[in-house]
C-alpha positions in Angstrom: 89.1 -44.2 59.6 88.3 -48.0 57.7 87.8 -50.4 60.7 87.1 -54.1 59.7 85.6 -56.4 62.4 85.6 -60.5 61.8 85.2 -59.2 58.0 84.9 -61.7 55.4 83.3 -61.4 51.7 83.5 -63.7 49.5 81.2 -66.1 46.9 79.1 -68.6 49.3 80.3 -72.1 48.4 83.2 -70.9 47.0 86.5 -68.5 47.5 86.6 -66.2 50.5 88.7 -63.5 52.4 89.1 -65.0 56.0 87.8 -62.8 58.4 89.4 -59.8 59.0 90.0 -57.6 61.4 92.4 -53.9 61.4 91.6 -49.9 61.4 93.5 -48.4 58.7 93.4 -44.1 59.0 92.8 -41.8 56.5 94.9 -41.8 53.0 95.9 -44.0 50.5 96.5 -47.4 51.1 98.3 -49.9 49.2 97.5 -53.9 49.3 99.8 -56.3 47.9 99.7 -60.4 47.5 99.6 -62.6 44.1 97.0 -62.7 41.7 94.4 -65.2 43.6 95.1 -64.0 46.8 91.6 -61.6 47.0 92.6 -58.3 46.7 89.9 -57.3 44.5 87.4 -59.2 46.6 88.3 -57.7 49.8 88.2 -54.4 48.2 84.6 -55.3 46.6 83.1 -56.3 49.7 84.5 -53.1 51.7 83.0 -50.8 48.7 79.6 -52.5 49.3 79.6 -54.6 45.6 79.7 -57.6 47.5 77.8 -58.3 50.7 79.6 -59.4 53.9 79.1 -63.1 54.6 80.1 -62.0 58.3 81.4 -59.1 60.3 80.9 -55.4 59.7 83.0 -52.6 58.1 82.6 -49.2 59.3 84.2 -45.9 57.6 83.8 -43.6 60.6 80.7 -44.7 62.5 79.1 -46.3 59.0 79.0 -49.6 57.8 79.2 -49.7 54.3 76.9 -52.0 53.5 74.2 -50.7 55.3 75.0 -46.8 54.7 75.3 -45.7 51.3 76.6 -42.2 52.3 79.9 -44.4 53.8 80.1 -46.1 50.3 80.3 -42.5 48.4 83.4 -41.4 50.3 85.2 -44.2 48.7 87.3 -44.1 45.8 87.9 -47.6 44.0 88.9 -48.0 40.6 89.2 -52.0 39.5 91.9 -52.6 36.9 89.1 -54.2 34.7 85.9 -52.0 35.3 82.5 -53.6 34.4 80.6 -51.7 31.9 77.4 -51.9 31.0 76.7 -53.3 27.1 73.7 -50.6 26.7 76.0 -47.7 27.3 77.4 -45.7 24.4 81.0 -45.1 24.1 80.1 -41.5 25.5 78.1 -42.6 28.3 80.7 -45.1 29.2 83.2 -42.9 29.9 81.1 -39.9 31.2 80.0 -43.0 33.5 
């Protein structure tokens, strides 16, 4: 189970996901809104790639952030994955 708790991530002076706060259960989950709206922030932040600027999210009893074994029983995908400009083509997509 995902629970957020006064969650917000974001780029400090800059955009931000207001803080929230829900428990979605196990499966696949679907988020919607325009492009803009922080989708792929929220998402960062709750993967651990971005640092909360408040609250906690917990997967179980682990927070994300602090617990790397939470992070690995994630599955995220962005639409635009950053790769690194030393890989080779191989390495990228064995990566």
């Amino acid at each position: 189970m995902l629970k957020l708790h006064e969650f917000q991530v974001g780029y400090r002076g800059g955009f931000r996901v207001a803080p929230q706060t829900f428990v979605l259960p196990p499966g696949i989950h679907r988020i919607c809104g325009g492009n803009g709206a922080g989708k792929s922030t929220l998402l960062r932040g709750i993967v651990g790639e971005l640092a909360p600027l408040s609250g906690h999210c917990l997967l179980g009893e682990r927070d994300t952030w602090r617990q790397i074994e939470a992070r690995a029983s994630i599955g995220y995908a962005p639409s635009e994955p950053e790769i690194a400009a030393h890989l080779t083509v191989g390495e990228a997509l064995q990566f």
